[in-house]
C-alpha positions, -999 to 999 in steps of 0.1 A, spaced: 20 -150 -223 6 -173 -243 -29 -186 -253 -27 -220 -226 -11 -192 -199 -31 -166 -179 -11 -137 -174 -15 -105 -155 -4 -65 -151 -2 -47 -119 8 -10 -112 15 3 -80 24 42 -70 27 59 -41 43 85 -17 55 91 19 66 124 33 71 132 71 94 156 88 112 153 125 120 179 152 143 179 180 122 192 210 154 186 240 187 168 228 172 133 243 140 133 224 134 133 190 98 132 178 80 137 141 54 127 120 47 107 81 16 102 60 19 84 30 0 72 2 2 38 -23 -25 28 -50 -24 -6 -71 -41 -21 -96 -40 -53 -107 -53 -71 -143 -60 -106 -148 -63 -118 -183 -80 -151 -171 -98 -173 -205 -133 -175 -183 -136 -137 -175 -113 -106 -168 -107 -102 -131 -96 -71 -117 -80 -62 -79 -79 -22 -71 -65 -5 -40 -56 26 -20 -40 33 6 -39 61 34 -11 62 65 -3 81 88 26 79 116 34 95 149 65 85 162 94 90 187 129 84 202 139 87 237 181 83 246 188 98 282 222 82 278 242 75 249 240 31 254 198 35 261 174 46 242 132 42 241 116 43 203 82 45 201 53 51 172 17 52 163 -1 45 133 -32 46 116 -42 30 85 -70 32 59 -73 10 29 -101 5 6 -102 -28 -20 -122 -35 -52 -127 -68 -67 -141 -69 -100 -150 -97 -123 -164 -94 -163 -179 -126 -171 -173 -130 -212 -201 -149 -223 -190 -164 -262 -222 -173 -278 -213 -203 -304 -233 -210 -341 -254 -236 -342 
């Protein structure tokens, strides 16, 4: 970066986990939830600018074969996510 550019840094972590069962030997069904949160920086000249996030997800989900050339895959989801936007305005008072 350099003092005409405006640059940035962004982080991002996160996690799934889930875990399947066979209930007969055609159908397969399980669960996930998983997790992400991000933030970005913006080193802007007129004021710093920031973008924050999480994530929440969870899945439901299932496979149907009754024969070995057919099969039925099916899932459900729900998702929450939350955003912040944040701006520092830099005021630079100049001598007179």
């Amino acid at each position: 970066m350099t003092t005409s550019e405006n640059g940035y840094s962004f982080n991002n972590a996160g996690f799934v986990f889930g875990a399947d069962y066979r209930i007969t030997p055609q159908l397969i069904a399980g669960m996930a939830f998983g997790y992400t949160q991000s933030n970005t920086n913006f080193d802007t000249s007129a004021s710093g600018q920031s973008l924050n996030g999480n994530l929440l997800q969870g899945n439901l989900y299932a496979t149907y074969f009754p024969t070995d050339a057919f099969y039925l895959n099916g899932d459900c989801h729900n998702w929450r996510r939350r955003q912040h936007f944040s701006t520092a305005y830099r005021h630079t008072q100049h001598a007179r």
